[in-house]
C-alpha positions as CSV (number, residue, x, y, z in Angstrom):
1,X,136.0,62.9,-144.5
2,X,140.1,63.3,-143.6
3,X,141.2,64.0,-140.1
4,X,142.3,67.5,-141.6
5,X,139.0,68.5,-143.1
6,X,137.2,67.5,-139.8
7,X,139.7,69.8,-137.6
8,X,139.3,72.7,-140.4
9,X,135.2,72.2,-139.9
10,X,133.7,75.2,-138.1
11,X,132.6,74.7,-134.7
12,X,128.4,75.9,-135.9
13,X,128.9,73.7,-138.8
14,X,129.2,70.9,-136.8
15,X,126.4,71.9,-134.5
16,X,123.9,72.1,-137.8
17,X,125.3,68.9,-138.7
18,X,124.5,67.5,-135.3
19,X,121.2,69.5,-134.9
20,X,119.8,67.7,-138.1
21,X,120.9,64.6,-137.4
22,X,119.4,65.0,-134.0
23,X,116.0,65.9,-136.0
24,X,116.2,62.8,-138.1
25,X,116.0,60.3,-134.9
26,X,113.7,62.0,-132.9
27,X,110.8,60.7,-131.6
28,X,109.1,63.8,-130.0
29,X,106.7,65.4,-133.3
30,X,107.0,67.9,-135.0
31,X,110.8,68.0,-135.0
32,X,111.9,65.6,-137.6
33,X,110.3,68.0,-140.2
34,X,112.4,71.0,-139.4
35,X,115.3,69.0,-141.4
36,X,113.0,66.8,-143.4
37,X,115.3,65.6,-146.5
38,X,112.3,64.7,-148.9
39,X,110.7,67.8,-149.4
40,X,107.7,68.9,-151.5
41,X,108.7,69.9,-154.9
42,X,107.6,73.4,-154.1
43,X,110.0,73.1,-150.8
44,X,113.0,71.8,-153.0
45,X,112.6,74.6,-156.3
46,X,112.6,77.1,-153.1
47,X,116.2,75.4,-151.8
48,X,117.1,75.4,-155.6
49,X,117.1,78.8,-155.6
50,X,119.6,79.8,-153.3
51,X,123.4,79.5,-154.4
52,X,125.6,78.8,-151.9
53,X,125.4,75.6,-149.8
54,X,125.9,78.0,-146.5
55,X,123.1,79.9,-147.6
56,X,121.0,76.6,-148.2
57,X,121.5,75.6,-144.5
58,X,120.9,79.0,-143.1
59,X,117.7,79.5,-145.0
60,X,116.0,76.6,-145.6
61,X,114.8,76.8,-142.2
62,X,112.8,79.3,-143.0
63,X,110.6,78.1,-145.9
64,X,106.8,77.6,-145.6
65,X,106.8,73.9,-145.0
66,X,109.3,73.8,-142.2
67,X,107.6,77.1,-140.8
68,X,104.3,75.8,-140.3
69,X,105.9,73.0,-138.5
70,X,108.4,75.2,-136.2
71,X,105.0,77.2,-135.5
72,X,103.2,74.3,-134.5
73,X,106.3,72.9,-132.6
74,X,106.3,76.1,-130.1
75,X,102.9,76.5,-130.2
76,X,102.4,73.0,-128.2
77,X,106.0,73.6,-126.1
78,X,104.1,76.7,-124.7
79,X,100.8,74.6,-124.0
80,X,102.8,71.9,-122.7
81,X,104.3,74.8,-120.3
82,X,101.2,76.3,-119.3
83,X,99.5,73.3,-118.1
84,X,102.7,72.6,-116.5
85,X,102.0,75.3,-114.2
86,X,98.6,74.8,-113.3
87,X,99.4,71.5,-112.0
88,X,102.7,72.6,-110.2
89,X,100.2,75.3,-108.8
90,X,97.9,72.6,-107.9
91,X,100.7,69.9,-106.8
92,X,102.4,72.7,-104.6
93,X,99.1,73.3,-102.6
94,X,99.0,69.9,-101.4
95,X,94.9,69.6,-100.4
96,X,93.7,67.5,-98.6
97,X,90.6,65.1,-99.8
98,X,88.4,63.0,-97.4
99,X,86.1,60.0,-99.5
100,X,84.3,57.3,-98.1
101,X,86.1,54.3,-98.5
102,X,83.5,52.1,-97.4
103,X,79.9,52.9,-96.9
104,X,79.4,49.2,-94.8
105,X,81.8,48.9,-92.5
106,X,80.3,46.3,-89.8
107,X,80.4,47.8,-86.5
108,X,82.0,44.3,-84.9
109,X,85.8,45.2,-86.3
110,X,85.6,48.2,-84.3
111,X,86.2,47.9,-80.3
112,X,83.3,48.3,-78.5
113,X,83.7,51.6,-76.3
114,X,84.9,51.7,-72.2
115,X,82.5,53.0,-70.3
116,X,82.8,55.0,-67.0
117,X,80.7,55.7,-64.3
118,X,81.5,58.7,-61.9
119,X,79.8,60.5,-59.2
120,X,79.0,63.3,-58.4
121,X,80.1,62.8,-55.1
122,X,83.5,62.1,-54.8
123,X,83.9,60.5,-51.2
124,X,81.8,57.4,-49.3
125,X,81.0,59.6,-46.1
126,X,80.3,56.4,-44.4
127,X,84.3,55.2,-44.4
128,X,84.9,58.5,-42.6
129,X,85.7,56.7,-39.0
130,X,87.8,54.0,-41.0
131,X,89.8,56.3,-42.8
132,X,90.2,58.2,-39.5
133,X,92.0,55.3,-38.3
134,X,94.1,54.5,-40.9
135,X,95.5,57.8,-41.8
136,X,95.4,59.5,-38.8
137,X,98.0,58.7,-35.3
138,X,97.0,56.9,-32.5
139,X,95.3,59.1,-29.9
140,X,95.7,62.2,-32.7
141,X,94.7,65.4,-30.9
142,X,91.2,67.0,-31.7
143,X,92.4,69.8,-33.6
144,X,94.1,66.9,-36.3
145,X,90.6,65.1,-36.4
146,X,89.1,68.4,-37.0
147,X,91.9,69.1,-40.1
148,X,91.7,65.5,-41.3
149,X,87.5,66.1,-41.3
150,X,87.5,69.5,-43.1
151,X,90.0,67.9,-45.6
152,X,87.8,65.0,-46.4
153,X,85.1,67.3,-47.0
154,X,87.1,69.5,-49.0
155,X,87.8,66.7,-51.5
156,X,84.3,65.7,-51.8
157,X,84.2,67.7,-55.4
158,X,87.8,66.9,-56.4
159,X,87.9,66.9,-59.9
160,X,90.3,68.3,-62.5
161,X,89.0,71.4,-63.7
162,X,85.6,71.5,-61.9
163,X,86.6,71.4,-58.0
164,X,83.7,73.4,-56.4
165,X,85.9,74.5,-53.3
166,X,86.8,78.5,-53.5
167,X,90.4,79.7,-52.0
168,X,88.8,81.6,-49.6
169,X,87.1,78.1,-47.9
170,X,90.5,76.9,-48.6
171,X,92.1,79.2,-46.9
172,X,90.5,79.2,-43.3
173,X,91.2,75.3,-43.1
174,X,94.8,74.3,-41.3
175,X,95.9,72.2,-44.2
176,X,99.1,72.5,-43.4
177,X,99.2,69.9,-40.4
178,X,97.8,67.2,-42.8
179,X,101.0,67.1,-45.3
180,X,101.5,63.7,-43.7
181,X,98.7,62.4,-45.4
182,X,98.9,61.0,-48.9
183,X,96.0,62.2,-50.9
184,X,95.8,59.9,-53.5
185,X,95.7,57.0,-51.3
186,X,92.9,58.8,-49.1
187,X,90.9,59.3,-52.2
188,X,91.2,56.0,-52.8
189,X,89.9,54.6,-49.6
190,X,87.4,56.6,-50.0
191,X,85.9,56.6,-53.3
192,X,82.8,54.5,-54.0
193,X,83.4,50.9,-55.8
194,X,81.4,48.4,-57.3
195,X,79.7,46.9,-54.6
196,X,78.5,50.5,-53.4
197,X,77.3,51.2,-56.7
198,X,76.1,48.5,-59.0
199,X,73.3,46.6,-58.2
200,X,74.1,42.3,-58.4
201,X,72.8,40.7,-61.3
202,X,71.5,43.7,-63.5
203,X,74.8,43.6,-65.6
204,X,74.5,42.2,-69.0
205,X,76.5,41.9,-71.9
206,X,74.8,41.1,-75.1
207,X,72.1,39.6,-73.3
208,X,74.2,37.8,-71.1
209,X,74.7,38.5,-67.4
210,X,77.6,38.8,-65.8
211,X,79.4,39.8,-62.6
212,X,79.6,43.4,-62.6
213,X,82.5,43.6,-60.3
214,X,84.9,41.6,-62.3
215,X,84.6,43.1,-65.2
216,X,83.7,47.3,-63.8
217,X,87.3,48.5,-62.2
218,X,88.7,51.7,-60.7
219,X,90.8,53.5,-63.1
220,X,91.8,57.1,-62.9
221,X,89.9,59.5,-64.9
222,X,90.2,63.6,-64.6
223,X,87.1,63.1,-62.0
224,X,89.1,61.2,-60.2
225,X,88.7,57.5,-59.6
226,X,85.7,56.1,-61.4
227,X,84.2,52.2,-62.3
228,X,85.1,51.5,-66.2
229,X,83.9,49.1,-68.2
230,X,86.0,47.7,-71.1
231,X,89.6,49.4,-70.5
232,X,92.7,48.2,-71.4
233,X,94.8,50.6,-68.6
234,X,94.3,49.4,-65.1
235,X,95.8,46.5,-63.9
236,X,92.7,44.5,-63.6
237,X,92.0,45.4,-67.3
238,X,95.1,43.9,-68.4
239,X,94.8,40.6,-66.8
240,X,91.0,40.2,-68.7
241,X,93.0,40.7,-71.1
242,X,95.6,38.4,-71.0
243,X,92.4,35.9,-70.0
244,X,90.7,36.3,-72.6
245,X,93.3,37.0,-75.8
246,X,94.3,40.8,-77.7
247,X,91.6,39.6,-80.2
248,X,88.5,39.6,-78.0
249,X,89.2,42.0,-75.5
250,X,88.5,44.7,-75.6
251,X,85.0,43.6,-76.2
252,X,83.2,43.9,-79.8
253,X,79.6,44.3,-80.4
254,X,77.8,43.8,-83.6
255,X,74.5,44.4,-82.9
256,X,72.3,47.7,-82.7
257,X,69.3,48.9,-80.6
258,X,68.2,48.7,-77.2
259,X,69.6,46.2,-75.3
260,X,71.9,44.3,-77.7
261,X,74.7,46.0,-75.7
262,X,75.4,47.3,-72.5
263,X,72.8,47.1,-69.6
264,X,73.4,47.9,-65.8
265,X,71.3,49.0,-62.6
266,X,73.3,51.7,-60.1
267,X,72.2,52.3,-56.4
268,X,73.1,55.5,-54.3
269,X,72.5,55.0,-50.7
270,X,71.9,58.5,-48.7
271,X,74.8,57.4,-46.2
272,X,77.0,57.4,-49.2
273,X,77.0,61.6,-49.0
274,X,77.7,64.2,-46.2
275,X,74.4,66.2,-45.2
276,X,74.8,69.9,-46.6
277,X,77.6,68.4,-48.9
278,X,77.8,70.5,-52.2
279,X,77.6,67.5,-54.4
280,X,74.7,66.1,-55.9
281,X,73.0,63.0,-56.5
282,X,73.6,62.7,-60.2
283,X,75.9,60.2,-62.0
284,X,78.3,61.0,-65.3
285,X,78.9,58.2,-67.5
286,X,81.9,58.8,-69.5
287,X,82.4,57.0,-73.3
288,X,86.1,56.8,-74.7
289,X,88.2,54.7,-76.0
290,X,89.6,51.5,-74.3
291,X,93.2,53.2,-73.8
292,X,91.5,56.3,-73.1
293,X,92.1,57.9,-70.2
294,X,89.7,60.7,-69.8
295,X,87.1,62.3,-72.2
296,X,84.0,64.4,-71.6
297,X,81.1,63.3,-69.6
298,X,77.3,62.8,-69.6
299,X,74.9,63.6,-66.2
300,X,72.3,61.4,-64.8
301,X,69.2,62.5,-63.2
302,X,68.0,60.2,-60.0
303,X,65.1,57.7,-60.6
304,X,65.3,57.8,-64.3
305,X,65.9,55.3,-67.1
306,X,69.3,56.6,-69.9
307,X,69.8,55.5,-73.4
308,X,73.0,56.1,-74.8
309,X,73.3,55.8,-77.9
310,X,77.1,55.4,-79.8
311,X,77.9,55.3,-83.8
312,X,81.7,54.8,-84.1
313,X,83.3,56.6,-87.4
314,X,86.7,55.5,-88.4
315,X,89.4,57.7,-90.7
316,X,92.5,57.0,-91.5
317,X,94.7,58.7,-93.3
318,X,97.1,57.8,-95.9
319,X,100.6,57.6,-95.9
320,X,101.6,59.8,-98.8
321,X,100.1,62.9,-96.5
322,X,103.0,62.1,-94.3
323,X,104.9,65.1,-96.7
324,X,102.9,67.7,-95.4
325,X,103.5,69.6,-91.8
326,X,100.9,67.5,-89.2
327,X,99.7,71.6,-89.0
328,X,98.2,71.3,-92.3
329,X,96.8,67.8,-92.1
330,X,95.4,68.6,-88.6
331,X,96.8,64.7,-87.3
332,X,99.7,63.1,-85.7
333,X,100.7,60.0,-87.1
334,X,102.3,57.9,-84.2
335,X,105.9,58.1,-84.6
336,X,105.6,62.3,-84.6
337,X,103.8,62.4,-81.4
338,X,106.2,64.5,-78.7
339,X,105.7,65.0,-74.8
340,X,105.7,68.0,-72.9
341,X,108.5,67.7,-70.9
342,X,106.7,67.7,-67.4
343,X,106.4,63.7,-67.3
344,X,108.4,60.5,-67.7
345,X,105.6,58.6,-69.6
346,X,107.1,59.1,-72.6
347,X,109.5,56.3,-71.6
348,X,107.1,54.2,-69.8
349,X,104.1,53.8,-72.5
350,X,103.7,53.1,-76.4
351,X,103.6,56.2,-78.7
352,X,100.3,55.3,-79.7
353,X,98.6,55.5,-76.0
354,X,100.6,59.0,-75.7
355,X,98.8,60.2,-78.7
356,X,95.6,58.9,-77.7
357,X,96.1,61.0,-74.0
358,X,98.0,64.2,-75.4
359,X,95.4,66.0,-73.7
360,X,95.8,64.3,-70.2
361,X,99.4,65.2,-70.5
362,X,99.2,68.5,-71.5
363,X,96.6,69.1,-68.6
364,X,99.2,67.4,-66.2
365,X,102.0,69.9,-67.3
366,X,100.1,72.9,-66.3
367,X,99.4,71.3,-63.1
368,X,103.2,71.2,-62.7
369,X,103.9,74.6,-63.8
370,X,101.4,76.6,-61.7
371,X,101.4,74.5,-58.8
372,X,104.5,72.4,-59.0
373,X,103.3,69.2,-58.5
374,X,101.0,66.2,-60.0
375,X,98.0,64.4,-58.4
376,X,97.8,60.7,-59.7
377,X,94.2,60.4,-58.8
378,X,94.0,62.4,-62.1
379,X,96.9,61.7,-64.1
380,X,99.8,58.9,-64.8
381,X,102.4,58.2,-61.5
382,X,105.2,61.1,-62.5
383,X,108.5,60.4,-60.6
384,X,109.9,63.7,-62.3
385,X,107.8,65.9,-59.9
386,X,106.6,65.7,-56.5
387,X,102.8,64.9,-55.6
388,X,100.5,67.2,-54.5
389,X,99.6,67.7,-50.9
390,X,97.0,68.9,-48.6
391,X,98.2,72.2,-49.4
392,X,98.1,72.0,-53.2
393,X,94.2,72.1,-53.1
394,X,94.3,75.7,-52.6
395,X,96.5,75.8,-56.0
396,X,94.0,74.1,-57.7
397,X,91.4,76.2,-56.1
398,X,93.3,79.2,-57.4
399,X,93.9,78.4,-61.1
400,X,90.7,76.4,-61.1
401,X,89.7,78.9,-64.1
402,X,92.4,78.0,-65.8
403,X,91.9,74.4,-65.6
404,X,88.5,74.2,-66.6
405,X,89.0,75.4,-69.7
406,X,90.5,74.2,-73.0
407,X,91.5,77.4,-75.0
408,X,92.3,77.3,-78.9
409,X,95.0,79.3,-80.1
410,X,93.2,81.6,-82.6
411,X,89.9,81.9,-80.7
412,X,90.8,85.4,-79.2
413,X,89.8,86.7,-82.5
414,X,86.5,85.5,-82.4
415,X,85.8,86.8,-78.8
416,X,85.3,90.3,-77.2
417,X,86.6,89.4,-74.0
418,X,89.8,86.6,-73.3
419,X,89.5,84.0,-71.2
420,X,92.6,82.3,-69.2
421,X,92.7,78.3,-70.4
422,X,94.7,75.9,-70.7
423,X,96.0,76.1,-75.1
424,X,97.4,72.6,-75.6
425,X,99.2,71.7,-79.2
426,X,97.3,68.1,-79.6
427,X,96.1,67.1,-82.6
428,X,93.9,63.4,-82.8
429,X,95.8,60.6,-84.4
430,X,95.9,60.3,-88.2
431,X,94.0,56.7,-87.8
432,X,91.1,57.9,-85.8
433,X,88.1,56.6,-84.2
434,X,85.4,58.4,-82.4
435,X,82.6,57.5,-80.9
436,X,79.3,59.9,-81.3
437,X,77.2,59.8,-78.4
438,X,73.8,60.9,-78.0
439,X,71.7,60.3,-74.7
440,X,68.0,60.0,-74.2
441,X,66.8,60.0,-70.1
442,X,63.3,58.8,-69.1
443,X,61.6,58.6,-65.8
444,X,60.8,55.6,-64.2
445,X,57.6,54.5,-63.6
446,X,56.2,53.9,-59.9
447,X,56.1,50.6,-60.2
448,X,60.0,50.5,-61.3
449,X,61.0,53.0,-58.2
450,X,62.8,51.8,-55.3
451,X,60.7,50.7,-51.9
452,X,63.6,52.5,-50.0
453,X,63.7,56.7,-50.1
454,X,67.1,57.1,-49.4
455,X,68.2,55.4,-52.3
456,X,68.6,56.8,-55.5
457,X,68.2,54.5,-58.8
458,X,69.9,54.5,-62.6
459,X,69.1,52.4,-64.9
460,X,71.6,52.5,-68.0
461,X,71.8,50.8,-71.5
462,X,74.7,51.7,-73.9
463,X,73.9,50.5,-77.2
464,X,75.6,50.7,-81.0
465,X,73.2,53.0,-83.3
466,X,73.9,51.2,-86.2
467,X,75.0,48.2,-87.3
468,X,77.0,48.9,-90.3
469,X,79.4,52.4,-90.3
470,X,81.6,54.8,-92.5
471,X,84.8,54.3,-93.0
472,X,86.7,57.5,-94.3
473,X,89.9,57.9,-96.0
474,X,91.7,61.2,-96.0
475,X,95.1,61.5,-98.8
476,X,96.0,64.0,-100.5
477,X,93.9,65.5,-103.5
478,X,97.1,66.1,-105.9
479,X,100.1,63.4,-105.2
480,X,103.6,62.9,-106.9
481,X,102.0,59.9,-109.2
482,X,98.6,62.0,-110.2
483,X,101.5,65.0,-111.4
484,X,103.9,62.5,-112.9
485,X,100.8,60.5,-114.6
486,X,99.3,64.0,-115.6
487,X,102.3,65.6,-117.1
488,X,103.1,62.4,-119.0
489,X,99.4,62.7,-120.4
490,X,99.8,66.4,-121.8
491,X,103.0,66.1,-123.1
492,X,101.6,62.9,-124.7
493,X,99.0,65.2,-126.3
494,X,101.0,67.8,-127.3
495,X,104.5,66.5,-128.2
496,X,103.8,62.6,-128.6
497,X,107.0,62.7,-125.8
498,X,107.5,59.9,-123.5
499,X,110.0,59.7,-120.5
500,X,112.4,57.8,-123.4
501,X,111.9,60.9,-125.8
502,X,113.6,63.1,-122.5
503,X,116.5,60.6,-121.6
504,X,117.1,60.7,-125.4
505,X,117.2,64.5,-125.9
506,X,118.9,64.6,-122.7
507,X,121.4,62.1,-124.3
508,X,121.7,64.3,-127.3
509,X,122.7,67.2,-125.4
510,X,125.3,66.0,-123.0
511,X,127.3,62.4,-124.4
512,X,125.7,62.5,-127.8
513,X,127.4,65.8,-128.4
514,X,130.6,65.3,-126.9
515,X,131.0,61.9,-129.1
516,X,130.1,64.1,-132.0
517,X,132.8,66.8,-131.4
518,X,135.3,64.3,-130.3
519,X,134.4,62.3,-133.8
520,X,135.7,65.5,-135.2
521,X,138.4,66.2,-133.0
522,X,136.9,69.7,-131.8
523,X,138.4,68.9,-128.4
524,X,142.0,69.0,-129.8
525,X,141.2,72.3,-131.5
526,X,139.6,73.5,-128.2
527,X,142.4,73.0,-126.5
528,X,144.5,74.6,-128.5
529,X,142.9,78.3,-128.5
530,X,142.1,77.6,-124.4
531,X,145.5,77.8,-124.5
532,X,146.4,80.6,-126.8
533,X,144.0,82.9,-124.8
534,X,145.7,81.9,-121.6
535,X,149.0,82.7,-123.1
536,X,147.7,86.2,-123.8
537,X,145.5,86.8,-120.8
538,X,148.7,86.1,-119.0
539,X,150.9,88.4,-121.9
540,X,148.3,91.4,-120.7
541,X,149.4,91.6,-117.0
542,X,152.6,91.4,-118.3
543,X,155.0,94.4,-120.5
544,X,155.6,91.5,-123.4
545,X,155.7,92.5,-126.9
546,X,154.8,91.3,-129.9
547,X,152.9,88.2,-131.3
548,X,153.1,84.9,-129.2
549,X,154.6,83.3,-132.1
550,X,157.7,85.5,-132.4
551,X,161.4,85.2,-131.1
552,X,162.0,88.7,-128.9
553,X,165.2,89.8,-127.9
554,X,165.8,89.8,-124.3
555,X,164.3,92.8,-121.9
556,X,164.6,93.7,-118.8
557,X,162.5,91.9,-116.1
558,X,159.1,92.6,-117.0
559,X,156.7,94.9,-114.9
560,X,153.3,93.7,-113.7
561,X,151.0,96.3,-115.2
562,X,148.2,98.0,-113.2
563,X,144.7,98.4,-115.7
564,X,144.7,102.1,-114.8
565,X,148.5,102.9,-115.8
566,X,148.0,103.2,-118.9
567,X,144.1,103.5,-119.8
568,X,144.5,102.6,-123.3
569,X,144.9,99.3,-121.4
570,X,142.3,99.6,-119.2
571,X,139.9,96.6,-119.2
């Protein structure tokens, strides 16, 4: 073909030409046989019949043959597009699926739980006269004895959330001489310790004794300071640490049953507590995690024998759900973690430990906001605010309500009358581990009791349940590969398309057809009317006459013409 009789070509010929060439090298079905040059007899007498060659190309389209396979052809486009939106539908809700990824997990990978022992009673009466002369001047004056005494009793049931002293009590007592005095240090003078508690020799460790002292330290809990067992926080915990190497402390277990873990003997001495004091003999123990800093306790009765019981459960929680809000996947993973603006810890301690104490922080920050300070004996040293004082017990007194109680955001919905808490935005780590505890308390026998009355016995084992766990994986039901590798399935099915058959139509419709009309030299014609309707868009606003082509004799400075001068005009 000349160079003239490709310009003189019309622009939908070319476009047929291209469309059938296209047809010929497809490789999605169906679409070869809309232009399908070796046709059934019965197709090519039909073509026959038709004169002109325009005609032909116009109608052969339309025979039976090529009918049935345009039919077919849209038929499976619109399946193709239907299932395409169920599984948009389904991609776009982004579930979330938890499986068991292994149904024997042995018990030994996981860290063998910190356990706390609290009292009930928060002070060592007996240390009164010591702590007297400590914290108190030389020669102090009655009335400061008498302060310094009601304070000490006051903070016999200091504990976040559960302080048993009422404002009113609070109120009658001169607290306001004893601001010299540091509570955090009294309460730690004063709190009972190993060798008050534990009894020499009854601490074992897988069968093995050892010395309950070295390895049962004072850390701070939100009942103040309590004896714990397998931390990693206090200072003490760190240097067994350090001892004894990251990779076997904290300790593992990977036994089950009674006695395979945990075993210890507690004493309570009657000189330990004030007479008419509001605390009890009782003991919590407290499971959490090594970097743990507070979690919900368990009571012990006097005199009696507790099994507790612990099953660990693992989940973690893949990486691909990190596309959906932590709101919907109900976890933090522990790069998203954020403080609460009331503490410097954020800069002090590793993301993960924040994530694993949101809850201790969040407490701390209402602390700050209704009473404008922080107590350590509960919560991480906070050089942002000041410490509480003797007179901050009657703020705690006051909003003790409010600290006792962990409040969801949507449960005033569910109950007919509100109640003031504490509504924290904490959500448990995306690799999770928790440790289900169940307790079982038996009396002793007479023959196991103590000779002595005023002491009060406990004997504890904490034991795995089982020696082999679940571990749980939680992704998302629907990812980006199960669409991709779904869609590529059904329009497999339906169009025998591949992601080559849609880079090559996409080719076809963007370089493929440019080369064709450039083969052709449509461009040069193109540009040649883009031009000639330029020239007469611009002749319109203008009072020219004539054709473009024409000489005109010369006029008078044209006049820009207004659309609704002359409505003949009008556009």
């Amino acid at each position: 073909m000349t160079k003239a009789e490709r310009i003189d070509k019309p622009f939908m010929d070319l476009v047929r030409g291209y469309f059938r060439h296209y047809c010929e090298k497809s490789t999605i079905h169906c679409v070869r046989y809309l232009y399908d040059s070796q046709l059934h007899n019965v197709e090519r007498s039909w073509n026959e019949f038709h004169l002109s060659e325009r005609i032909l190309i116009d109608l052969s389209i339309l025979t039976p043959y090529r009918l049935i396979w345009c039919i077919l052809l849209i038929v499976s486009v619109i399946i193709c597009w239907f299932f395409y939106l169920l599984l948009s539908e389904r991609y776009v809700a982004q579930k979330l699926q938890t499986v068991v990824e292994d149904p024997q997990y042995p018990v030994f990978i996981v860290q063998f739980p910190a356990v706390g022992i609290c009292t009930d009673n928060r002070i060592n009466w007996s240390k009164l006269e010591a702590a007297k002369a400590k914290f108190l001047p030389v020669n102090a004056s009655g009335e400061l004895v008498e302060a310094f005494t009601k304070l000490v009793m006051r903070m016999e049931t200091l504990r976040f959330g559960n302080y048993l002293q009422t404002l009113v009590q609070l109120e009658d007592d001169n607290l306001e001489v004893m601001d010299f005095v540091n509570i955090t240090d009294l309460a730690l003078f004063l709190t009972l310790r190993c060798e008050d508690l534990l009894v020499t020799g009854t601490c074992k460790w897988r069968h093995s004794t050892f010395n309950c002292c070295e390895y049962f330290v004072l850390e701070k809990t939100e009942y103040g300071y309590c004896l714990v067992f397998n931390s990693e926080l206090s200072p003490r915990s760190k240097e067994i640490k350090n001892l004894q190497g990251s990779g076997f402390y904290p300790r593992h277990n990977s036994k089950a049953g009674q006695g395979s873990g945990l075993n210890f003997d507690l004493v309570l001495h009657e000189r330990f507590r004030r007479e008419h004091s509001l605390t009890t003999d009782n003991v919590y123990i407290m499971i959490k995690k090594p970097n743990q800093m507070t979690n919900v306790v368990y009571s012990m009765t006097p005199n009696t024998e507790t099994y507790v019981t612990v099953r660990p459960e693992i989940t973690w929680t893949d990486e691909s759900t990190r596309s959906m809000p932590p709101e919907r996947r109900n976890c933090l993973f522990p790069d998203e973690q954020i403080g609460f603006g009331t503490s410097d810890a954020v800069t002090r301690f590793s993301k993960n430990f924040l994530l694993t104490n949101c809850l201790n922080q969040c407490h701390e920050s209402y602390l700050v906001r209704l009473c404008n300070c922080s107590l350590p004996i509960f919560f991480l040293n906070n050089t942002r605010v000041n410490e509480c004082n003797a007179v901050s017990l009657r703020c705690i007194a006051r909003h003790n309500d409010i600290f006792s109680y962990d409040k969801r955001l949507e449960e005033d919905a569910y109950f007919s009358a509100t109640k003031p808490g504490m509504t924290c935005y904490c959500l448990v780590s995306c690799n999770l581990l928790e440790y289900y505890t169940a307790t079982t308390t038996l009396p002793l026998t007479a023959r196991r009791l103590p000779n002595i009355t005023q002491q009060k016995v406990f004997k504890v084992d904490v034991h795995y349940q089982v020696e082999m766990t679940l571990l749980y994986r939680t992704s998302l039901e629907f990812s980006s590969l199960d669409l991709i590798a779904n869609l590529g399935g059904i329009f497999g099915l339906c169009l025998g398309a591949s992601m080559v058959s849609a880079v090559e139509l996409l080719y076809y419709l963007t370089v493929g057809f440019a080369l064709h009309l450039y083969d052709h030299a449509y461009f040069g014609i193109l540009w040649q009317r883009m031009k000639l309707k330029w020239k007469r868009s611009v002749q319109y606003f203008y009072n020219g006459v004539g054709h473009l082509g024409e000489h005109h004799q010369e006029e008078t400075t044209p006049k820009m013409r207004h659309p609704f001068h002359n409505k003949t005009q009008v556009w």
